[in-house]
N, C-alpha and C positions, 0 to 999 in steps of 0.2 A: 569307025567303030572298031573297038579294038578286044577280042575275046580273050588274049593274052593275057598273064600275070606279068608286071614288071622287075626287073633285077630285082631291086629290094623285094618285093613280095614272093617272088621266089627264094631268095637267102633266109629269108624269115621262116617260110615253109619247110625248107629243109631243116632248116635247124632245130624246129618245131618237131619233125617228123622223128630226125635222127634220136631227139631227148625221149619222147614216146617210147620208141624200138629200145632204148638202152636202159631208160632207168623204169620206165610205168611198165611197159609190158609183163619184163620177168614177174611182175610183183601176182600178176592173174591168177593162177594156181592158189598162193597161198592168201587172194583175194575170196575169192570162192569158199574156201574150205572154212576161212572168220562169216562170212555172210551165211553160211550154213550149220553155222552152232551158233548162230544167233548173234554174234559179234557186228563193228562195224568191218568193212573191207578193209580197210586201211588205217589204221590207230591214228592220232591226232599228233602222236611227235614222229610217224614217219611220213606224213604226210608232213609235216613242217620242216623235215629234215629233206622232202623230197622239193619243197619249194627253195630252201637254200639253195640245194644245187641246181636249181633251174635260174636262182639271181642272180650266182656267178657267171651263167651261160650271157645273163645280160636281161634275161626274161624277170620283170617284176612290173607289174602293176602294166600290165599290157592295154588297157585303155582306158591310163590313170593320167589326169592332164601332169607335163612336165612340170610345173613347179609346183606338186605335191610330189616328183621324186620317181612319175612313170612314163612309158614308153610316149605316149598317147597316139598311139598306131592307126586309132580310127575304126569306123564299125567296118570297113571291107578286111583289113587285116584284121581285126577281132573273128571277124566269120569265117577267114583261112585258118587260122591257129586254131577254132573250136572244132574247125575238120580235122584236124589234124587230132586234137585231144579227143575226139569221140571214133578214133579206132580203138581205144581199149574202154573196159568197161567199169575199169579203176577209178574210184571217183577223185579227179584227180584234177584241180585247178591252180593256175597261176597266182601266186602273193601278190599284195599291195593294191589290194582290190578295193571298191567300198561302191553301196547302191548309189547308184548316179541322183539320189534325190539326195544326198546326204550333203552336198558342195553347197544345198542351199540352208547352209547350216550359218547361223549368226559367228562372229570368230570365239563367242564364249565358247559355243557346240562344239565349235571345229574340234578344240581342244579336247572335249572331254569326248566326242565319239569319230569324228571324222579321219582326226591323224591317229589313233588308236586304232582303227580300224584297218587302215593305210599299213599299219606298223606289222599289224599281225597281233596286236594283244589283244583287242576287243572283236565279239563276235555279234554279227545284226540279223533280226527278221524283218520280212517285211509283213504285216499284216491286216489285211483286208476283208479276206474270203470269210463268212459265216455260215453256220448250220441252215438258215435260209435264206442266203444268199452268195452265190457262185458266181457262173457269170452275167446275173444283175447285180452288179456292183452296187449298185444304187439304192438298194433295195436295205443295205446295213441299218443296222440297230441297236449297235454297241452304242453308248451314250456316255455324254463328258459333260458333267454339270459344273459349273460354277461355281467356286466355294472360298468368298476373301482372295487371297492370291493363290489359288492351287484351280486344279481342276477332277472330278471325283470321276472314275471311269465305272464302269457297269457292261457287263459283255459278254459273249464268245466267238472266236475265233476256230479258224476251223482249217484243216490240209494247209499249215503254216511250213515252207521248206524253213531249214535249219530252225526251229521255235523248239526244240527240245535241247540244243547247244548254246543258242546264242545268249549273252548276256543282258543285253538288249532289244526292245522291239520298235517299228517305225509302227504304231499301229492308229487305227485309221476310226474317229467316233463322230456321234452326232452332237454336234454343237448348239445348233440350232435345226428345229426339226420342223419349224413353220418355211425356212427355206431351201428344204429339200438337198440334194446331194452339190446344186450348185449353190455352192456359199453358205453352207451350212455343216460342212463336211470339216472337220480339222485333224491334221496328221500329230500325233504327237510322239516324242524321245522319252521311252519309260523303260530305264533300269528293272532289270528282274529283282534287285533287293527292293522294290519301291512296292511288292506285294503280285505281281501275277503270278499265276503258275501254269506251266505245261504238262500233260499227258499226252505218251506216244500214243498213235495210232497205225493201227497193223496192216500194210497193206502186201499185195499178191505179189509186188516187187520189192525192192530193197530200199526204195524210196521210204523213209520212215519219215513221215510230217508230224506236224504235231496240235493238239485243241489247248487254245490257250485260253486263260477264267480269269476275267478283270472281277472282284468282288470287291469293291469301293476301295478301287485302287488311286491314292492321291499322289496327283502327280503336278509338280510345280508349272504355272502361266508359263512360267521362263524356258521351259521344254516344248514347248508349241516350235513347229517346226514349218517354217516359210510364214504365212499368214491366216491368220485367227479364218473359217471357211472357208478356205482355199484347199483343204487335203483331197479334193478328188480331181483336181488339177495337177496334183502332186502325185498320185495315183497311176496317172493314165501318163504323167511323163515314166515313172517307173515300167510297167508294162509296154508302153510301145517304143521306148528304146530298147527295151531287149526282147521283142518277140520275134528279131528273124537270130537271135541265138540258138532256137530251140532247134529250129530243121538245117543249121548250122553244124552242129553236133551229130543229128541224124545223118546228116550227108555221109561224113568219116567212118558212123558205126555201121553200116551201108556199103560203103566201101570195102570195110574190112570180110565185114558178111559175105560179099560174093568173090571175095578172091577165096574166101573158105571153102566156095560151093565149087567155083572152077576148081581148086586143088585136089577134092575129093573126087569129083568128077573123073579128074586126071587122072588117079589111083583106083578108083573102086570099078571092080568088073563082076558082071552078072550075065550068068548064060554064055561064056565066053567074049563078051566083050565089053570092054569100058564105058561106065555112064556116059563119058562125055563123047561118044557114038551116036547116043540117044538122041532123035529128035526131041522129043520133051523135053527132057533136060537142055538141049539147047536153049529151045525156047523161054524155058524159066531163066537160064542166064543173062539170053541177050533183053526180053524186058527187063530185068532188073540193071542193066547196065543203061540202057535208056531212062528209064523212070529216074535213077541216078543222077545224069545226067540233064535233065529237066528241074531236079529239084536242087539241083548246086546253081544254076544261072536263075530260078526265082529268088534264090538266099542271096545271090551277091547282088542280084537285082534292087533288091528293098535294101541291104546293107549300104549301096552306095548311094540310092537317094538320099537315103541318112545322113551317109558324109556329104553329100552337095547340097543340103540343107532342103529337099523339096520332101512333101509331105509322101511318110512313105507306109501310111496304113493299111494300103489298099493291096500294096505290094506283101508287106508282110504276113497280112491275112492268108494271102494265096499261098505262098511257101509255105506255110506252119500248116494250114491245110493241104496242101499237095505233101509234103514231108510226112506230117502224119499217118495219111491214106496207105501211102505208098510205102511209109518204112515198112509197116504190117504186114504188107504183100509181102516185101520179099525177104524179110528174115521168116514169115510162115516156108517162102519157097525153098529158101538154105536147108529150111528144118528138115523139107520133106526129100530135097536131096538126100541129106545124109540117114533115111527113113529112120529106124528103129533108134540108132544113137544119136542122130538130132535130137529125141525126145528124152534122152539120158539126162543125168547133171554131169555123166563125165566130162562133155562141150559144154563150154559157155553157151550155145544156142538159147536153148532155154531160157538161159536169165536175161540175152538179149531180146527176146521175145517178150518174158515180162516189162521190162525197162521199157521197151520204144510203145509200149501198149497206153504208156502216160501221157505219151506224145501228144493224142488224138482229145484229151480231156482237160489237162494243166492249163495256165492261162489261155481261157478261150476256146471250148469246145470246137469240133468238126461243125456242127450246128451252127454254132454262133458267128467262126468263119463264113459261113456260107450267109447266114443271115445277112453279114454286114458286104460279102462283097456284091451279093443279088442290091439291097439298098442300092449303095454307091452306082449301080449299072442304072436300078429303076430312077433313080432321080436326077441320073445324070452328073454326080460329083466324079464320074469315070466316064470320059469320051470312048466309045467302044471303037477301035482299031486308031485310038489317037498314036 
């Protein structure tokens, strides 16, 4: 058993860490200041200008298979590099990316959304979640009728990430409503000029998702995407290959958070002596350096059953639910180190707080974690101390 990073995953990391420190970081300040007059963080040509200079570094399409032109590092290095990118709070991701449901694209698709996407010229949603339905996935009621060679959609979508940029959506209708979500579910490739449209919606972070309105939107047979009731097959490969991403992320902004708290700590004195004197203050550092700690070997945990091909739901559940729990804890604890200016917008605190509060609800509540890994225990699809 080896708890180690190896050479390569260590060069990767540094090199990962050093671009952070040099080019994402400085951008914070003048991050904050757009996201506070209602701007995005980071405008769309400097973020494009900001993935240039990460292609040169060598960094493009980090778990893009090689002959579509990326690295394909794997989900263990995928989950070092998103620690690494969730020490800043920049929204800030690696090119040459595309949703891993999209490779099962016919090569007509390929062409028209796959390697576009790859390129950097076409943007995707993925879209599932509805106004009554969250995480019962199952439960949809967007509908795709039949119509000659098209198919007529009818719907709403709901807390779609990127649905108010992208050009395109993967979105997800009922085909057939006598065979339920298995085999009756179809994902389909619909162009925004093909009639949907988005409305932002405002939420308490900076996360702005978006309600998208299918009103007899016709969309061509020929855009069916894998096979005719097969989309919630499609669905749940999208979602559980990237749900140890999320406390992936968490890890780094985690990270970053309690070296904030130690620094302060170091500097700020009260009654004549230094916080970091303070037994409380201790103690809020050293759990959150354990909890940390715990929640990076559940992420690489489910990360690497992924890479060794064994089924890693069970694992993922638990990280995205222990990450979540826990980031809360201790960016609450950072806060109340820094008491009265934690609560400022002068520190990022604050919008790290809002941010990691989505953690606990986005794909897959706190709830529904627990729900599925209590299952898994009661029926025994998990050997307890296997």
């Amino acid at each position: 058993m080896e708890f180690g990073l190896n050479e390569e995953q260590i060069a990767v990391r540094d090199t990962v860490r050093q671009f952070v420190q040099r080019e994402v970081m400085p951008l914070e300040s003048q991050c904050l200041r757009n996201e506070r007059a209602g701007l995005p963080g980071v405008s769309a040509e400097e973020l494009r200008e900001l993935q240039d200079k990460a292609e040169k570094s060598g960094f493009w399409g980090v778990n893009t298979p090689e002959e579509y032109g990326g690295m394909a590092l794997g989900p263990v290095m995928t989950a070092i590099v998103l620690m690494e990118l969730g020490r800043s709070f920049v929204p800030f991701a690696f090119g040459g990316y595309a949703d891993n449901i999209l490779y099962n694209c016919n090569e007509e698709q390929k062409e028209r959304y796959l390697l576009p996407m790859l390129a950097g010229k076409r943007k995707s949603c993925f879209a599932i979640t509805e106004p009554g339905a969250g995480s019962d996935a199952k439960a949809i009621t967007t509908s795709a009728r039949k119509d000659g060679d098209s198919y007529v959609i009818n719907g709403e979508k709901t807390f779609i990430t990127r649905g108010n940029d992208a050009d395109f959506v993967m979105v997800f209708a009922v085909t057939d409503k006598a065979l339920g979500a298995d085999g009756g579910v179809t994902c389909f490739l619909v162009d925004r000029d093909m009639g949907w449209k988005s409305e932002p919606i405002d939420t308490m972070g900076e996360w702005s998702p978006a309600a998208l309105i299918f009103d007899d939107v016709v969309v061509p047979a020929e855009n069916v995407l894998g096979e005719l009731g097969q989309g919630f097959t499609l669905a749940m490969q999208w979602i559980n290959a990237g749900r140890f991403t999320l406390p992936a992320r968490a890890v780094g902004s985690c990270e970053r958070l309690l070296q904030m708290g130690c620094d302060y700590a170091n500097t700020r004195s009260t009654f004549g002596r230094l916080l970091s004197d303070r037994q409380a203050i201790q103690w809020m550092l050293a759990d959150s350096a354990v909890e940390i700690e715990a929640m990076k070997l559940l992420t690489l945990k489910a990360a690497w059953q992924l890479e060794n091909g064994t089924d890693n739901r069970h694992a993922a559940s638990m990280a995205k639910l222990y990450a979540g729990v826990k980031a809360n804890e201790i960016v609450d604890r950072v806060l109340q180190i820094h008491g009265g200016m934690g609560y400022t917008r002068e520190l990022p605190i604050e919008r790290w707080y809002r941010e990691l509060r989505l953690l606990r609800i986005y794909e897959g509540t706190d709830e529904i974690q627990r729900q599925s890994i209590a299952r898994n225990l009661l029926k025994g699809n998990v050997k307890i101390g296997a």
